[in-house]
LUMKOL-923808 format. One record per residue (C-alpha): residue number from 1; residue in three letters; x, y, z. Coordinates in steps of 0.2 Angstrom, whole numbers, plus 5000, padded with zeros to 4 digits. Each point is the difference from the previous one (the first is absolute). Example, Ala and Ser with C-alpha at 12.3 -4.5 7.8 and 13.67 -1.06 7.14 Angstrom:
<rs>
i|aa|x|y|z
1|ALA|5062|4978|5039
2|SER|5006|5017|4997
</rs>
This chain:
<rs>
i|aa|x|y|z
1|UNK|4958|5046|4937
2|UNK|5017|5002|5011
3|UNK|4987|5008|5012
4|UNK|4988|4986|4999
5|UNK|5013|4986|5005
6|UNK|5008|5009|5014
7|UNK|4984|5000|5008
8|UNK|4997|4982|4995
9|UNK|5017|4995|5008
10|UNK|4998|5011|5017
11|UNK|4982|4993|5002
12|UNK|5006|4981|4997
13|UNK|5014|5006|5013
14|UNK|4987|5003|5011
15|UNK|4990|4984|4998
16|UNK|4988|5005|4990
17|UNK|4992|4991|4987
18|UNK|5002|5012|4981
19|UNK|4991|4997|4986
20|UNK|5005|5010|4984
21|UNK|4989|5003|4985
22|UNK|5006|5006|4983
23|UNK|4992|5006|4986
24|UNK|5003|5008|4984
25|UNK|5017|5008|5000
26|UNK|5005|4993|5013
27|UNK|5002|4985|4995
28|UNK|5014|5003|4990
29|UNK|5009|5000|5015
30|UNK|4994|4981|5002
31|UNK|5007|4996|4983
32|UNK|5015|4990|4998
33|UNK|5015|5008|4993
34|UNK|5002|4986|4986
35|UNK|4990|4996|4985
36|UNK|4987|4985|5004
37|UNK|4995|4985|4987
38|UNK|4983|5007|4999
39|UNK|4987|5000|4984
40|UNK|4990|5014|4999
41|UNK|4992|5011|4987
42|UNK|5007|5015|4993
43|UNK|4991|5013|5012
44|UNK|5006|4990|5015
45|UNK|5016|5001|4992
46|UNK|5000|5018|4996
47|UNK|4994|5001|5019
48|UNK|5017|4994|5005
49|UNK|5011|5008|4989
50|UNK|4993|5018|5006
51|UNK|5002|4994|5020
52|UNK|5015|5002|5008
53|UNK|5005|4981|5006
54|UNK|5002|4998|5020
55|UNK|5004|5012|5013
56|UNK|5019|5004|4993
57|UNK|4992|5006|4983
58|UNK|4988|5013|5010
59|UNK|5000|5019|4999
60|UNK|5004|5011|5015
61|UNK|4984|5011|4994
62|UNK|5003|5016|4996
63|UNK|5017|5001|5005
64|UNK|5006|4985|4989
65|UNK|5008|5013|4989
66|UNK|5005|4990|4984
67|UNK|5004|4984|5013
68|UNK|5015|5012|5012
69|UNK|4987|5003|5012
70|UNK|4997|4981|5004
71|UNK|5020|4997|4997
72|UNK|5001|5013|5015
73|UNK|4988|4996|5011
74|UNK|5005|4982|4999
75|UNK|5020|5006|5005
76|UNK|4993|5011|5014
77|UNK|4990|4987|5007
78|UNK|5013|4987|5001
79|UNK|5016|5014|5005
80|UNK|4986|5001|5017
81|UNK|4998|4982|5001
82|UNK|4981|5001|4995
83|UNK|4993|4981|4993
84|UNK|4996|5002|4983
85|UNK|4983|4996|4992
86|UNK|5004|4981|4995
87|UNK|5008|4999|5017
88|UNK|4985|5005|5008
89|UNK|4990|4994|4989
90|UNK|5007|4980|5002
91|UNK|4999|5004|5021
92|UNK|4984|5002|4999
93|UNK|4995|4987|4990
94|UNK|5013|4987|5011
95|UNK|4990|5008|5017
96|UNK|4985|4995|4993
97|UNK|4990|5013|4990
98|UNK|4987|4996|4989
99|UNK|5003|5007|4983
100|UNK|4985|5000|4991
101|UNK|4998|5006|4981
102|UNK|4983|5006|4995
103|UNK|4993|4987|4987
104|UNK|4992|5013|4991
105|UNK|5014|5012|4995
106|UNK|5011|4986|4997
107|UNK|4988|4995|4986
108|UNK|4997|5018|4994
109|UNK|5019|5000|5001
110|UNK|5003|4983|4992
111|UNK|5011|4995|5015
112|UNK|5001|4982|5002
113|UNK|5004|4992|5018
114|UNK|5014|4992|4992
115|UNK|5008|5019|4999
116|UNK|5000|5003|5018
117|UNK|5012|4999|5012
118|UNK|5000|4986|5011
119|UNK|4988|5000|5016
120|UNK|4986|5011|4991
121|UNK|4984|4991|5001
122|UNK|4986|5008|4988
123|UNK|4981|5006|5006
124|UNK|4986|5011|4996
125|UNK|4994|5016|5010
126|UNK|4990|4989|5011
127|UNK|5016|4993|5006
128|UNK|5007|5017|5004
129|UNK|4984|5007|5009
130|UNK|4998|4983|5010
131|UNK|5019|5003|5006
132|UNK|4995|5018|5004
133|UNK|4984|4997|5008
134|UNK|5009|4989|5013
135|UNK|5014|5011|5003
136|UNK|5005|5014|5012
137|UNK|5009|5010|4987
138|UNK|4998|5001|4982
139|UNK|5011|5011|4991
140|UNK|4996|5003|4981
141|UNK|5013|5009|4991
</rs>
């Protein structure tokens, strides 16, 4: 995910126009920390209770180590003055990134708009390949 937004930002930098498409687990990075006054049904529910809620509740893979992996990736990255995820994250959604959330999973999911960070539009797979048909580069990740 870090990956994906440093590419965003350098590409925006450049003048580039990025479009970013998230679906299934990614999403949670979209998520918004805090609960939102949403009805749902209990799977929807059950969804959300299992997904980590935005990008400061995500797992450094397999190095997460019981959360110390995270903790210390997070310390070395600002000790070397690196932006963190929500940093980056915000930058690229200010330089203006399209953030679009596939439709689709979010209803597998039971993600409402509503529990999506600002500046995250929602779309189907035909919004992503019309995006990447037009483009010169198209990164999936």
């Amino acid at each position: 995910m870090l990956a994906a937004f440093v590419i965003a930002n350098g590409a925006l930098a450049m003048g580039s126009k990025v479009t970013m498409f998230f679906t299934f687990w990614g999403l949670n990075a979209l998520r918004r920390p805090e609960d939102a006054a949403v009805n749902k049904g209990i799977i929807d529910r059950m969804f959300g209770w299992m997904m980590p809620r935005g990008s400061r509740a995500l797992s450094l893979s397999k190095l997460h180590m019981g959360g110390f992996g995270t903790r210390l990736m997070r310390h070395v990255m600002q000790q070397k003055g690196v932006a963190s995820l929500e940093s980056l994250m915000q930058s690229a959604i200010a330089g203006g990134a399209e953030i679009v959330a596939c439709q689709m999973s979010m209803d597998v999911m039971g993600i409402r708009a509503e529990e999506l960070i600002d500046g995250v539009s929602s779309g189907g797979v035909a919004a992503y390949l019309a995006a990447a048909e037009k483009s010169d580069t198209n990164l999936f990740v």
